[in-house]
N, CA, C and O atoms as a Tripos MOL2 file, in Angstrom:
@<TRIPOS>MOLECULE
protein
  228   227    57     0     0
PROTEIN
NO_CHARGES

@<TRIPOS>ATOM
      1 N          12.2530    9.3270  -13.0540 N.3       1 UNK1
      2 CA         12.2980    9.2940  -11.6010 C.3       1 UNK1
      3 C          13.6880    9.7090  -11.1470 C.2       1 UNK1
      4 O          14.6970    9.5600  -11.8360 O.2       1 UNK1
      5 N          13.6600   10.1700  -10.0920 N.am      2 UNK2
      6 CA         15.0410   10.8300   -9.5500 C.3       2 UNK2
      7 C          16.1290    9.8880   -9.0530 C.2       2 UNK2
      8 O          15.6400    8.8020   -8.7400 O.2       2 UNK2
      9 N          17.3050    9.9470   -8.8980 N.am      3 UNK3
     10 CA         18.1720    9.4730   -8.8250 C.3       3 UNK3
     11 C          18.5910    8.5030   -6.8060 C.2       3 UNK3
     12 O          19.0280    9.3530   -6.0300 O.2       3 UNK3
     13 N          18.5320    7.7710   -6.4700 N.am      4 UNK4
     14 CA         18.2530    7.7740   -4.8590 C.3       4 UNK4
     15 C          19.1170    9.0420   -4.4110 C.2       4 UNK4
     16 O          18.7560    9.9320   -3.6400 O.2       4 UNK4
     17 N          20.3170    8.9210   -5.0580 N.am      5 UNK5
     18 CA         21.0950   10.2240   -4.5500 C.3       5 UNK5
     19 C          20.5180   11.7400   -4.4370 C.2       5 UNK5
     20 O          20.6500   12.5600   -3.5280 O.2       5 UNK5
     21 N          19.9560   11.8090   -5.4530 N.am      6 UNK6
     22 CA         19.5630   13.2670   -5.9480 C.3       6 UNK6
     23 C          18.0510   13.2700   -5.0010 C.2       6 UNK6
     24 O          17.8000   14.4300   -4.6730 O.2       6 UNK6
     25 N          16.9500   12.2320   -4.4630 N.am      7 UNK7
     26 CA         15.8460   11.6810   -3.7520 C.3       7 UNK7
     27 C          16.5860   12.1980   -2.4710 C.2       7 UNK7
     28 O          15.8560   12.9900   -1.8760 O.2       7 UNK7
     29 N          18.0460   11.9750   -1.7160 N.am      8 UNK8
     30 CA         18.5660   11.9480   -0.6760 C.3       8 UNK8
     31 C          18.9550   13.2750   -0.2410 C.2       8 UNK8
     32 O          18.8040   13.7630    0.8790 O.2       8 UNK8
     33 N          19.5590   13.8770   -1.4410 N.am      9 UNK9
     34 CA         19.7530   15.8010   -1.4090 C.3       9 UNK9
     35 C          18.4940   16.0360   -1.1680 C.2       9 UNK9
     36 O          18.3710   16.5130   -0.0400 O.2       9 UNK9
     37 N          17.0730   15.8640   -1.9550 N.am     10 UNK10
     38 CA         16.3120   16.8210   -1.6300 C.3      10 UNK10
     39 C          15.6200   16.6580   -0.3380 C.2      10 UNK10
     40 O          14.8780   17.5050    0.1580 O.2      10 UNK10
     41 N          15.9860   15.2280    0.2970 N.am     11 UNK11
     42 CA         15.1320   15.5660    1.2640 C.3      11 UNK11
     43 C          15.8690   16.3550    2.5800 C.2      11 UNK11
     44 O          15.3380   17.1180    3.3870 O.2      11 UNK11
     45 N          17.2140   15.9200    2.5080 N.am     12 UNK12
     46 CA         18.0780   16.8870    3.2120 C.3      12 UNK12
     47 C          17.7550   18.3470    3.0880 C.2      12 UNK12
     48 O          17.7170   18.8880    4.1940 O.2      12 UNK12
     49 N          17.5260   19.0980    2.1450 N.am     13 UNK13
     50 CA         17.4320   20.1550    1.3070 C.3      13 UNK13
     51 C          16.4370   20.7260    2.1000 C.2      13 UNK13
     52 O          16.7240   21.5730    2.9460 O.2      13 UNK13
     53 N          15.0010   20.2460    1.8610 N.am     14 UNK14
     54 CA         13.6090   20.5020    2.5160 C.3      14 UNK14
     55 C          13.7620   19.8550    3.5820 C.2      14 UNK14
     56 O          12.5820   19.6130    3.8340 O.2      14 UNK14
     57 N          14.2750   19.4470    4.3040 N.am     15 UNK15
     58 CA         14.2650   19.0060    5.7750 C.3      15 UNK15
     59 C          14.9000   20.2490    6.8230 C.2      15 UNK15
     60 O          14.3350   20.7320    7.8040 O.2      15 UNK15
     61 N          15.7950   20.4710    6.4590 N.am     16 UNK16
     62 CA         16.6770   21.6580    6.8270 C.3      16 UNK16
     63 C          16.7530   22.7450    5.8700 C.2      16 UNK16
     64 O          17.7580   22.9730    5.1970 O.2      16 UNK16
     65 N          15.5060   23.5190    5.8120 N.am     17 UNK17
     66 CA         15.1630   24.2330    4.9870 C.3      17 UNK17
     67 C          16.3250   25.8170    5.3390 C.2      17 UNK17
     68 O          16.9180   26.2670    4.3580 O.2      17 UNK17
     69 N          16.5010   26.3880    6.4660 N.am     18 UNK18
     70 CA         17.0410   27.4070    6.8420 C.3      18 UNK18
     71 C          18.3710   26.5180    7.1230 C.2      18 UNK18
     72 O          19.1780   27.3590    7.5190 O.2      18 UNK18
     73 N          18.9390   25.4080    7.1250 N.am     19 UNK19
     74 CA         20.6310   25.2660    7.1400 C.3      19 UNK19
     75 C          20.8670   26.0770    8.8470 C.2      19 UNK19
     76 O          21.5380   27.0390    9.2200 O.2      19 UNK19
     77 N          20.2210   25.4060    9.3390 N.am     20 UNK20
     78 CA         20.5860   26.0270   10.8130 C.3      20 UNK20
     79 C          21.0630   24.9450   11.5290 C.2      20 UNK20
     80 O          21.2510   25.2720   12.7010 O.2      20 UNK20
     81 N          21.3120   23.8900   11.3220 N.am     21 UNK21
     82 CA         21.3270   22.0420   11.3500 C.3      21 UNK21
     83 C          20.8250   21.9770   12.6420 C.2      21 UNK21
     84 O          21.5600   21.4130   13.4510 O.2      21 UNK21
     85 N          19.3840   22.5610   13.1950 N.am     22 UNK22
     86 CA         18.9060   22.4150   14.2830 C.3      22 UNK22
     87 C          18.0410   20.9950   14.4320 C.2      22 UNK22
     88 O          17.8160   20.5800   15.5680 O.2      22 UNK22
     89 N          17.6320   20.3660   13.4430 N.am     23 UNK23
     90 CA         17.6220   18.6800   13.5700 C.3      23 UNK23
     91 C          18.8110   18.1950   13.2100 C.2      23 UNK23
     92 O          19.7770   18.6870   12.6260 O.2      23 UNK23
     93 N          18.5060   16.8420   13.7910 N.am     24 UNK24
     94 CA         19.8410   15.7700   13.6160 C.3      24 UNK24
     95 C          19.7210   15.0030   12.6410 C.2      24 UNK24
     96 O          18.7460   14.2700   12.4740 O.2      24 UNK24
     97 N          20.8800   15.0980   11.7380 N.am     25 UNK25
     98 CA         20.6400   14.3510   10.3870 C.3      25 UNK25
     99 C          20.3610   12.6930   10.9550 C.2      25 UNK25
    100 O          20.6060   11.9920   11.9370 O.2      25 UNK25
    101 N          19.7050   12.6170    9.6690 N.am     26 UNK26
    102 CA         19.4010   11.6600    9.6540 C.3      26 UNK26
    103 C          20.1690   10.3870    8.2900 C.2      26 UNK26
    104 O          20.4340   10.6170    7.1100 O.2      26 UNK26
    105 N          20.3060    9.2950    8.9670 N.am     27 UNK27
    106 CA         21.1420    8.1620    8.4990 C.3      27 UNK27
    107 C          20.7060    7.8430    7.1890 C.2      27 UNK27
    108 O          19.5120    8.1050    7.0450 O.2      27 UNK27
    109 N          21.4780    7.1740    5.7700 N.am     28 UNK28
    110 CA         20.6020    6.6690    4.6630 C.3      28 UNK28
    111 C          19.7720    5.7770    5.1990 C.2      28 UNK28
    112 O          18.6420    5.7990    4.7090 O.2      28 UNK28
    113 N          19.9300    5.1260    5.9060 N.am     29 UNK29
    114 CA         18.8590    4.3010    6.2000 C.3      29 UNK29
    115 C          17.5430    4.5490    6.5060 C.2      29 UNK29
    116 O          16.6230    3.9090    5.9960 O.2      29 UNK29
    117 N          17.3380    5.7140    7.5560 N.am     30 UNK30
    118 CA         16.3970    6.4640    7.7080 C.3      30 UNK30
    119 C          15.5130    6.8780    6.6840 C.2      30 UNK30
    120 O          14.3330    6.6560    6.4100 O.2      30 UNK30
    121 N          16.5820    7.6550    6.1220 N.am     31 UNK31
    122 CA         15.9490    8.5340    4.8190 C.3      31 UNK31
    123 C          15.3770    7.7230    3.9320 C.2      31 UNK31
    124 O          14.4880    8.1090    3.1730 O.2      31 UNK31
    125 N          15.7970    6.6380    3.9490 N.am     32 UNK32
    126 CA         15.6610    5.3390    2.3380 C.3      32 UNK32
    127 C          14.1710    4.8780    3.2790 C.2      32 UNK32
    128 O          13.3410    4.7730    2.3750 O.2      32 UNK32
    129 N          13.6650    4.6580    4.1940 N.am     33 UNK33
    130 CA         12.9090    4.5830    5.3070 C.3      33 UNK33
    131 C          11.4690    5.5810    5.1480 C.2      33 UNK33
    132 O          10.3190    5.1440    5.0930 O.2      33 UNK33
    133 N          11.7650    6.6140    5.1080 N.am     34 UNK34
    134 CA         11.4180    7.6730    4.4300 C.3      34 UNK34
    135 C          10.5050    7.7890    3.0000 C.2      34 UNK34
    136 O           9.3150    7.6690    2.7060 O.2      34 UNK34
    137 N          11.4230    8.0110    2.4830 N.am     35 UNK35
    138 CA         11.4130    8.4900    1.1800 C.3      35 UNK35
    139 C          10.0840    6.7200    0.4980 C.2      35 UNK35
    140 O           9.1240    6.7970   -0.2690 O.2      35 UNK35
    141 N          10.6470    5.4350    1.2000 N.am     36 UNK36
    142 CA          9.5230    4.0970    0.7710 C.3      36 UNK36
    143 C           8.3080    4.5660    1.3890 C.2      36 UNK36
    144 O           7.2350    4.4740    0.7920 O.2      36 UNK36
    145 N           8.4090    5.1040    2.6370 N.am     37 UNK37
    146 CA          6.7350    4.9240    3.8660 C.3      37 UNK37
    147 C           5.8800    6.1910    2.3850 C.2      37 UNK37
    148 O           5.0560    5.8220    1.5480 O.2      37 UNK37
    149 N           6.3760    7.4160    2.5150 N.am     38 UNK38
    150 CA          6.1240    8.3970    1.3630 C.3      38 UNK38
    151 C           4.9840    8.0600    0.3830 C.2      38 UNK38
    152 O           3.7960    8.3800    0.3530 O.2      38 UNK38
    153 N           5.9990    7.0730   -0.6430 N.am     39 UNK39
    154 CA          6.0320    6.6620   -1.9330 C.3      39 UNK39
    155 C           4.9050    5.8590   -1.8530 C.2      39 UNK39
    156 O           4.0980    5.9550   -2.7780 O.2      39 UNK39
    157 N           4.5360    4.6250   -0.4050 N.am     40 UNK40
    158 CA          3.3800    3.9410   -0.9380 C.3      40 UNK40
    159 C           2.5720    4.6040    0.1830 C.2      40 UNK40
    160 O           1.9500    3.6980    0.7380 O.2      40 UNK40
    161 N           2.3300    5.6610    0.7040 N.am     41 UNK41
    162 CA          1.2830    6.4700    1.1510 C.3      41 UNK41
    163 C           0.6130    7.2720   -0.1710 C.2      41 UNK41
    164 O          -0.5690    7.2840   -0.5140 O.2      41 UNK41
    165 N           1.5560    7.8140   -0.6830 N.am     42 UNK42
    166 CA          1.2170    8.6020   -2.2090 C.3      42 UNK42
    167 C           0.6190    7.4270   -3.2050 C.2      42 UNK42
    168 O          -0.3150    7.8670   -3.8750 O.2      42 UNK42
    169 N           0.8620    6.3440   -3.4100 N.am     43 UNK43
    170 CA          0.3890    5.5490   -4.1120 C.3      43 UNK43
    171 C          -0.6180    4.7790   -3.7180 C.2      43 UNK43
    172 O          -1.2820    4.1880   -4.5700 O.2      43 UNK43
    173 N          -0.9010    4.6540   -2.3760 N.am     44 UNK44
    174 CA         -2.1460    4.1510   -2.1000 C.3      44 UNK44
    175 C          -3.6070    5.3900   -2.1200 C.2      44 UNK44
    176 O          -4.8170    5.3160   -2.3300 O.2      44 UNK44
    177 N          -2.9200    6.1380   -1.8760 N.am     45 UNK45
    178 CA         -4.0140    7.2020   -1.9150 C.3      45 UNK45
    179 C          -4.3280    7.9110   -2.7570 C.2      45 UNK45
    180 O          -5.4390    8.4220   -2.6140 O.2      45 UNK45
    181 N          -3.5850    8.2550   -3.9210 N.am     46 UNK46
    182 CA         -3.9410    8.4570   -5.3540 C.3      46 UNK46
    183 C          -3.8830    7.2820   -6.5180 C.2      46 UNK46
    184 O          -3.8790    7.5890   -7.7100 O.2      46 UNK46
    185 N          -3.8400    5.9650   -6.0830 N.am     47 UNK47
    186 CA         -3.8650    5.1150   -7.3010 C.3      47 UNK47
    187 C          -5.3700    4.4450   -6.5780 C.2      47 UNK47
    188 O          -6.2970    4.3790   -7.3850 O.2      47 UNK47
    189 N          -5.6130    4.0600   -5.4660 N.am     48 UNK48
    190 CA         -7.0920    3.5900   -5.0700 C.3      48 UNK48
    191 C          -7.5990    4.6160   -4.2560 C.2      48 UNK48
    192 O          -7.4490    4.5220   -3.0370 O.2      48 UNK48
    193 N          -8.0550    5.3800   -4.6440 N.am     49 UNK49
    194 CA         -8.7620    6.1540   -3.7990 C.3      49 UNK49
    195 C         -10.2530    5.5930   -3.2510 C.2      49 UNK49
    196 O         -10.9150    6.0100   -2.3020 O.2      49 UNK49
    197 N         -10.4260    4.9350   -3.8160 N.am     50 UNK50
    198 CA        -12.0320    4.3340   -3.8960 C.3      50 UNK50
    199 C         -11.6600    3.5400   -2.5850 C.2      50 UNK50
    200 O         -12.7370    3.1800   -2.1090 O.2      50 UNK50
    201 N         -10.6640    3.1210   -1.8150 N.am     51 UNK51
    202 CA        -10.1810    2.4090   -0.2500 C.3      51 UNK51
    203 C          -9.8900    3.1230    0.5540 C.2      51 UNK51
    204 O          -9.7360    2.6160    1.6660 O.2      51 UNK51
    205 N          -9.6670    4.6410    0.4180 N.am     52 UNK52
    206 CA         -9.4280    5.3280    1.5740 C.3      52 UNK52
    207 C         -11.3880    5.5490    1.7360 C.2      52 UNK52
    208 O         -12.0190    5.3120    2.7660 O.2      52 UNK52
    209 N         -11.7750    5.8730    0.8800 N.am     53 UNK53
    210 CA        -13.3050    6.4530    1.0740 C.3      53 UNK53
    211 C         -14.4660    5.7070    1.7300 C.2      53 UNK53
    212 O         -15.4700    6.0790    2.3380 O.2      53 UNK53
    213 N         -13.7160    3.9340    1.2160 N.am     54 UNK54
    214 CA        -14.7530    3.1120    2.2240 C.3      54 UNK54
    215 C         -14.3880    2.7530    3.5260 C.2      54 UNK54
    216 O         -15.1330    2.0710    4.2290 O.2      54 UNK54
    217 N         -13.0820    3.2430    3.9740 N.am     55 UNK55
    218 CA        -12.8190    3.5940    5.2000 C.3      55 UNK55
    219 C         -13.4090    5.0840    5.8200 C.2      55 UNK55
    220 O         -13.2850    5.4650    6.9840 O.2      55 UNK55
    221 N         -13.6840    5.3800    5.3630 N.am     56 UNK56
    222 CA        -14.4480    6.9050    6.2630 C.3      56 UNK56
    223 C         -15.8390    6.4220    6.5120 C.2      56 UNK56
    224 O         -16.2800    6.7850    7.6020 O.2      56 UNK56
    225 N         -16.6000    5.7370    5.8230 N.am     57 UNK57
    226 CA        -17.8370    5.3910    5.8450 C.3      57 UNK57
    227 C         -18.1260    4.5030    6.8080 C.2      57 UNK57
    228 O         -19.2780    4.0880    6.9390 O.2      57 UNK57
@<TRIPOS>BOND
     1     1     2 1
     2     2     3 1
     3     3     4 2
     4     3     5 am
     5     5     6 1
     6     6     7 1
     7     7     8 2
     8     7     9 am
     9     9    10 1
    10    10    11 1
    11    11    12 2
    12    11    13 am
    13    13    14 1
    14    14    15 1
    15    15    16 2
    16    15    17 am
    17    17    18 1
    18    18    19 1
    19    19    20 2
    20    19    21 am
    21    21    22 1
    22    22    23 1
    23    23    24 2
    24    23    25 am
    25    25    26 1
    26    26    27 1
    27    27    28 2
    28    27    29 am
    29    29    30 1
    30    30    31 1
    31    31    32 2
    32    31    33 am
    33    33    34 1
    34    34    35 1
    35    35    36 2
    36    35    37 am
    37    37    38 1
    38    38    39 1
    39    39    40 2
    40    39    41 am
    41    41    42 1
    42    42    43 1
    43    43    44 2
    44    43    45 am
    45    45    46 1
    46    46    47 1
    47    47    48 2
    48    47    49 am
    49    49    50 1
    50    50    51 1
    51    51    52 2
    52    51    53 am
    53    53    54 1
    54    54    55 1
    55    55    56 2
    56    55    57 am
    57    57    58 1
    58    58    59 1
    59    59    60 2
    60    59    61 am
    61    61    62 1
    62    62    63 1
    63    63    64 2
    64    63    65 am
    65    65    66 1
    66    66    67 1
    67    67    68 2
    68    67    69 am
    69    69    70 1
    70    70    71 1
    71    71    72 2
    72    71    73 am
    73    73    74 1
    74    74    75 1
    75    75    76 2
    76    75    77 am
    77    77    78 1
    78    78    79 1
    79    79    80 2
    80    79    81 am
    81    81    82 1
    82    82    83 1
    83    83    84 2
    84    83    85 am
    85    85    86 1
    86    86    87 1
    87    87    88 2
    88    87    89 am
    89    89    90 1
    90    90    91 1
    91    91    92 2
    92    91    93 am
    93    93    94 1
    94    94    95 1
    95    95    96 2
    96    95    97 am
    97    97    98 1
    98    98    99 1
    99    99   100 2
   100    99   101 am
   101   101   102 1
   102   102   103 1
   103   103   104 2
   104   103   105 am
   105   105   106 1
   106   106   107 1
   107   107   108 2
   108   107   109 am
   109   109   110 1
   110   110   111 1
   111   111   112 2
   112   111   113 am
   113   113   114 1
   114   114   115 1
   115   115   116 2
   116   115   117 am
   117   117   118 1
   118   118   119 1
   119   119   120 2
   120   119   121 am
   121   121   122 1
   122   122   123 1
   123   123   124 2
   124   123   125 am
   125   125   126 1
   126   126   127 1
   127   127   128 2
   128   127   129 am
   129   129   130 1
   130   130   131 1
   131   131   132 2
   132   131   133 am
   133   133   134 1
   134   134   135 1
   135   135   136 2
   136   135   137 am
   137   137   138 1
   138   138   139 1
   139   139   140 2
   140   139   141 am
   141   141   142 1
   142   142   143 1
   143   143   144 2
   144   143   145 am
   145   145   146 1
   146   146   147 1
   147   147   148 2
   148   147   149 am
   149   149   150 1
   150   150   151 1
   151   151   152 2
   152   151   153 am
   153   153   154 1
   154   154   155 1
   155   155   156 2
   156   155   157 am
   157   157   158 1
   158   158   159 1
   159   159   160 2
   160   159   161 am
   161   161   162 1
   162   162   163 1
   163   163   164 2
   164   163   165 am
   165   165   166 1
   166   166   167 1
   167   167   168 2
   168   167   169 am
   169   169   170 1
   170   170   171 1
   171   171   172 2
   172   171   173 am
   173   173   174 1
   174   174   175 1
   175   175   176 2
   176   175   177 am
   177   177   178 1
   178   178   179 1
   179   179   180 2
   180   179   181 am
   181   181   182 1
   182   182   183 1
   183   183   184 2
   184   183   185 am
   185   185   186 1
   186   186   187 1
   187   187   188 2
   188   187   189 am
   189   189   190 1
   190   190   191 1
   191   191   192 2
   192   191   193 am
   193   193   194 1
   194   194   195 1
   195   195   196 2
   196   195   197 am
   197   197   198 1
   198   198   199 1
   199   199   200 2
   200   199   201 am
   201   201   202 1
   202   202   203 1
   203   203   204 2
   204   203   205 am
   205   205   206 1
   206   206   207 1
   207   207   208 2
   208   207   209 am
   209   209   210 1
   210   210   211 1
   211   211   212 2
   212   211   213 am
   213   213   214 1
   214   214   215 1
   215   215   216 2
   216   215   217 am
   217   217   218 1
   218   218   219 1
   219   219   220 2
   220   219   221 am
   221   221   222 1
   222   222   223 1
   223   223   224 2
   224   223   225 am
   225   225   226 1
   226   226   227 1
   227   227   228 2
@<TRIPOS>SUBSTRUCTURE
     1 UNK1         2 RESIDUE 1 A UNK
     2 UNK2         6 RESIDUE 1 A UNK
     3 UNK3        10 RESIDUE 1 A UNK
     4 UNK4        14 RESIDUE 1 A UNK
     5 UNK5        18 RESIDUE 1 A UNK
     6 UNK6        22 RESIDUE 1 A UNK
     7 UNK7        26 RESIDUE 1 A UNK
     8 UNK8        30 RESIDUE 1 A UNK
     9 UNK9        34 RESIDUE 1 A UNK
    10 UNK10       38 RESIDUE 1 A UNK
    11 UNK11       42 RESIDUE 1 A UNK
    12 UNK12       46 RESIDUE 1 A UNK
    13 UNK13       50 RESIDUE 1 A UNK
    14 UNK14       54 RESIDUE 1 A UNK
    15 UNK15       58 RESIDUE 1 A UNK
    16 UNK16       62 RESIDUE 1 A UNK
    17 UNK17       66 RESIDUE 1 A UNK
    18 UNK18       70 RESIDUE 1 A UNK
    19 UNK19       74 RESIDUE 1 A UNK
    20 UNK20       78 RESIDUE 1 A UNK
    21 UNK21       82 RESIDUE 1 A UNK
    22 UNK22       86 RESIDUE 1 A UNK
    23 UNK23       90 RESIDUE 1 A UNK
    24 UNK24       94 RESIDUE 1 A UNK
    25 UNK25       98 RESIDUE 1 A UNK
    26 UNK26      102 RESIDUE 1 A UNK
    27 UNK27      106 RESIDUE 1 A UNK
    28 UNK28      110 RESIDUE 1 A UNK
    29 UNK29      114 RESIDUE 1 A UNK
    30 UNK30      118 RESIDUE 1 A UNK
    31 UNK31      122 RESIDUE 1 A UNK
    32 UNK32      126 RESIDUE 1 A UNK
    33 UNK33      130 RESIDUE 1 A UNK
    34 UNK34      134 RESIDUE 1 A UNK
    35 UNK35      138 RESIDUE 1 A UNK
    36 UNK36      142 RESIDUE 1 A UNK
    37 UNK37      146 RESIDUE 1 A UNK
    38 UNK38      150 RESIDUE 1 A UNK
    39 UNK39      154 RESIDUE 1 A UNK
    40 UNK40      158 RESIDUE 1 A UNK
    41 UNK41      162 RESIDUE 1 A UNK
    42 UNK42      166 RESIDUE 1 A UNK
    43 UNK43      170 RESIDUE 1 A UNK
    44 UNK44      174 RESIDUE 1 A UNK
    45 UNK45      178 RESIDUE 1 A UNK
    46 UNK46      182 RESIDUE 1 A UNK
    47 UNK47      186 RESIDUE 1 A UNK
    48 UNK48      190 RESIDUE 1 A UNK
    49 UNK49      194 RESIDUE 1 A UNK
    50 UNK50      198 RESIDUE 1 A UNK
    51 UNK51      202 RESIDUE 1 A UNK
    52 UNK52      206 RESIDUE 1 A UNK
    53 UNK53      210 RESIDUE 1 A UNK
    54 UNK54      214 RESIDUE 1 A UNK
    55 UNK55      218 RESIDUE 1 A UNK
    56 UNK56      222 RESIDUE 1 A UNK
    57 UNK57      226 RESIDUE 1 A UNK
């Protein structure tokens, strides 16, 4: 797993993809904010998938 630092470059990285700094950075806090909401969206939805599906129904 990546480093929080190296987690913090990339999202800077792909956030401001063209370096035009036409958004406003955003704080570690934010990002650390971020990078958790992410992590258990990705993990709820590929580790139980069988709970997103009995919600559509």
């Amino acid at each position: 797993m990546a480093s929080i630092q190296k987690a913090h470059w990339l999202f800077k990285e792909r956030y401001n993809k063209t370096n035009s700094n036409h958004y406003r950075d955003f704080s570690p806090i934010q990002i650390d904010q971020f990078l958790t909401d992410a992590t258990h969206q990705f993990i709820e939805e590929f580790a139980f998938p069988e709970c997103i599906n009995k919600d559509l129904t």
